[in-house]
Residue frames as qw, qx, qy, qz and C-alpha x, y, z in Angstrom:
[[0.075, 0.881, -0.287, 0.368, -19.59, 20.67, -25.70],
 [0.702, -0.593, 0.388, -0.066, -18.81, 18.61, -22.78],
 [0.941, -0.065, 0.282, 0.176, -16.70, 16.11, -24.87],
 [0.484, 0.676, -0.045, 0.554, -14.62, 18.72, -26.65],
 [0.309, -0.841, 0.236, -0.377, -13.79, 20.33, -23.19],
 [0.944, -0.255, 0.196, 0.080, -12.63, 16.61, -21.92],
 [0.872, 0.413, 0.139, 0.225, -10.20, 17.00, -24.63],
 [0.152, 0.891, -0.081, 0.419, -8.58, 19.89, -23.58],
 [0.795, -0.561, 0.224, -0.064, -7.10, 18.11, -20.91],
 [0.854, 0.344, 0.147, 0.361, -5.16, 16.23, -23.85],
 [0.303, 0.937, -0.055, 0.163, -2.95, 19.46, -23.89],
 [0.512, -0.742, 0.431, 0.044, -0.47, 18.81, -21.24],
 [0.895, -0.055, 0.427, 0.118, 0.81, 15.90, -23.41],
 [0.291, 0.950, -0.059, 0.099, 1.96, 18.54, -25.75],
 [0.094, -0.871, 0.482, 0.000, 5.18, 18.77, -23.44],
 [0.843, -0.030, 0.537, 0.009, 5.96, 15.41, -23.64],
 [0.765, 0.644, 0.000, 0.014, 6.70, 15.76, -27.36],
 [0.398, 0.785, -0.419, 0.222, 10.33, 16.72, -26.85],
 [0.811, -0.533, 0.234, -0.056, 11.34, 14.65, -24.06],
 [0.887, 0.270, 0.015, 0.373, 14.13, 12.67, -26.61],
 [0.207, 0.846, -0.069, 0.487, 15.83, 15.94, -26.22],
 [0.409, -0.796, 0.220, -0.389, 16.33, 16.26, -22.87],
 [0.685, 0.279, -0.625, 0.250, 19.33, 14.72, -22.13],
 [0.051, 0.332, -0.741, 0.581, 19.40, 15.57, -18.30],
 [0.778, -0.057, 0.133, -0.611, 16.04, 14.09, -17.91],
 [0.881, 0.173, -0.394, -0.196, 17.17, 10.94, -20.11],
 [0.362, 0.437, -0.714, 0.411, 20.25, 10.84, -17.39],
 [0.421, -0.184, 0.343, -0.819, 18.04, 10.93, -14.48],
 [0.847, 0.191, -0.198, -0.455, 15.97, 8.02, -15.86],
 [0.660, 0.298, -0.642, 0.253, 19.09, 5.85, -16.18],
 [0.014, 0.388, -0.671, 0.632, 20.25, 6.72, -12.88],
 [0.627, -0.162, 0.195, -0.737, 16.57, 5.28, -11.55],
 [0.925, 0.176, -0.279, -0.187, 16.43, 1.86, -13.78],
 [0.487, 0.422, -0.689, 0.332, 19.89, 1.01, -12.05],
 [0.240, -0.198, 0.646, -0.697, 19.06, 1.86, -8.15],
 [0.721, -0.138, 0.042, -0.677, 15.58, -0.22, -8.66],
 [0.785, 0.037, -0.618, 0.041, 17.41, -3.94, -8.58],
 [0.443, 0.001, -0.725, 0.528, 18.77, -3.28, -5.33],
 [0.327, -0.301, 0.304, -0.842, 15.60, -1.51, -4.07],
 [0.787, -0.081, -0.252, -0.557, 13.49, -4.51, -5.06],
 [0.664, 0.062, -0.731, 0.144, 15.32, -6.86, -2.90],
 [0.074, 0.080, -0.513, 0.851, 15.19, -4.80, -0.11],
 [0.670, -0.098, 0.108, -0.728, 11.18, -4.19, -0.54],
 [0.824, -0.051, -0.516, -0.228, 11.06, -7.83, -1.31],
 [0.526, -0.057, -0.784, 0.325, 12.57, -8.77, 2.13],
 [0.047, -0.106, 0.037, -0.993, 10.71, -6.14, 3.61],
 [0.666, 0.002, -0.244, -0.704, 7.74, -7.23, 2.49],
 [0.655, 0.063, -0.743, 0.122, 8.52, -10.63, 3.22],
 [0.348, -0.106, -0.765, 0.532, 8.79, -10.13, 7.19],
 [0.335, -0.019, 0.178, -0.925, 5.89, -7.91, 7.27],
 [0.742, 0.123, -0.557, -0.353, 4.09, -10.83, 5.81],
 [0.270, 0.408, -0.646, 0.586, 5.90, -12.43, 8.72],
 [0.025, -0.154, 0.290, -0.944, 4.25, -10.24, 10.85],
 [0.667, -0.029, -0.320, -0.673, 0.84, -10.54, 9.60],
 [0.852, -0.129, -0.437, -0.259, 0.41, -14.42, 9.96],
 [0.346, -0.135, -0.724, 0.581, 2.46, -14.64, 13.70],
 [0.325, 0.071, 0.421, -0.844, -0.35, -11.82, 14.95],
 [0.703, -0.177, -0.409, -0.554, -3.47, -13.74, 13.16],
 [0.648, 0.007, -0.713, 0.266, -1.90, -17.07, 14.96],
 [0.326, -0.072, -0.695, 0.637, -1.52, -15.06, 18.49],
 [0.035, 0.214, 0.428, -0.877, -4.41, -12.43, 18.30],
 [0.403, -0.216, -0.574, -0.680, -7.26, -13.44, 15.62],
 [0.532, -0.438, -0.447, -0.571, -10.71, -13.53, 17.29],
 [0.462, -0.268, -0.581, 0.614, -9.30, -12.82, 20.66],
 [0.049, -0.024, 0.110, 0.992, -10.51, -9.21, 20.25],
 [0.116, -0.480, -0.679, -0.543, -14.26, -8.41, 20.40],
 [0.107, -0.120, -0.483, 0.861, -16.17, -6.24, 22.20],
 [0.073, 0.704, 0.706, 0.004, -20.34, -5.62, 22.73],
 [0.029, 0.751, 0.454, 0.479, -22.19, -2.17, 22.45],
 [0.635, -0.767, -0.084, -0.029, -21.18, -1.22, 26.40],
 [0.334, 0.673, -0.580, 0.315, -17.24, -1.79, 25.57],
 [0.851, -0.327, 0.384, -0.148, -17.63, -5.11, 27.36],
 [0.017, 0.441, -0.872, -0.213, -15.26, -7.70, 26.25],
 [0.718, 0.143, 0.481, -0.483, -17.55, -10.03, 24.35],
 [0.183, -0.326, 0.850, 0.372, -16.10, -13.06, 22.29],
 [0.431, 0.303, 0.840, 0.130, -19.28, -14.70, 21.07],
 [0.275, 0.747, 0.584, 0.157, -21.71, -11.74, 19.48],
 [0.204, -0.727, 0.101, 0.648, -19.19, -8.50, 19.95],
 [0.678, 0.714, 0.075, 0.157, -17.98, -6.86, 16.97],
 [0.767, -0.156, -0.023, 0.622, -14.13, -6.52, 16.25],
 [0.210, -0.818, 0.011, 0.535, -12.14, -3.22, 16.26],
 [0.528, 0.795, -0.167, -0.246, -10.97, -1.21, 13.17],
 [0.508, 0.401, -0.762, -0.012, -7.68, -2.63, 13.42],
 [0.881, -0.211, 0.338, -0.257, -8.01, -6.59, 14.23],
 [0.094, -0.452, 0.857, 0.228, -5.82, -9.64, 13.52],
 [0.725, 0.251, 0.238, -0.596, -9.22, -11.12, 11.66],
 [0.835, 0.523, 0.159, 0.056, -8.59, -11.58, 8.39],
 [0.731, 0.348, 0.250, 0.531, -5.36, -11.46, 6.04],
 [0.245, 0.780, 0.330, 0.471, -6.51, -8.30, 4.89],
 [0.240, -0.932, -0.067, -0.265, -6.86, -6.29, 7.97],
 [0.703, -0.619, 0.169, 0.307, -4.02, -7.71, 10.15],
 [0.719, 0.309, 0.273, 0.560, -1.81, -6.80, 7.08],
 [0.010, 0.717, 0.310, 0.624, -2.79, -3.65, 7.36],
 [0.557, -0.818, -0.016, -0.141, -2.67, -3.39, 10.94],
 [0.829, -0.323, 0.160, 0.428, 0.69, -4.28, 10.73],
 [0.400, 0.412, 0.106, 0.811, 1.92, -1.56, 8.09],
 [0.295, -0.866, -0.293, -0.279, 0.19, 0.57, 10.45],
 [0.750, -0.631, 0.084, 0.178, 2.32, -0.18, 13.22],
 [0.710, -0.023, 0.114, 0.694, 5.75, 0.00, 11.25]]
């Protein structure tokens, strides 16, 4: 029963069928595929100085940050904060934070 119920989910695609029709829908589309060349340059420089961002704060603030069990400042056996300029990952992340 459980895999005939999954299927029933399949219904919504139902409305889909007539989409060709829909002519203010098909305008609406268009109007989207144009505006996305000049969005993607914009995210792409965007992206580009966040990226920036990222690898000047590893450079000025990676594994400067660490702190023991007492909230001591403790560089050798502390453990870093949630956001940290550690890795790639996180200082990327700590940096979309911040914008």
């Amino acid at each position: 029963m459980a895999p005939v119920s999954a299927l029933k989910g399949l219904r919504i695609l139902y409305a889909f069928t007539g989409m060709k029709t829909w002519v203010n829908y098909r305008i609406l589309l268009d109007a989207m595929s144009h505006c996305f060349s000049s969005v993607s340059s914009v995210l792409l420089i965007a992206f580009t100085f966040m990226y920036l961002g990222t690898v000047i704060g590893m450079w000025l603030f990676g594994g400067k940050l660490k702190f023991n069990s007492n909230n001591e400042l403790d560089l050798i056996s502390g453990t870093s904060p949630r956001f940290n300029f550690d890795s790639l990952l996180s200082a990327f992340t700590s940096v979309f934070t911040i914008i």
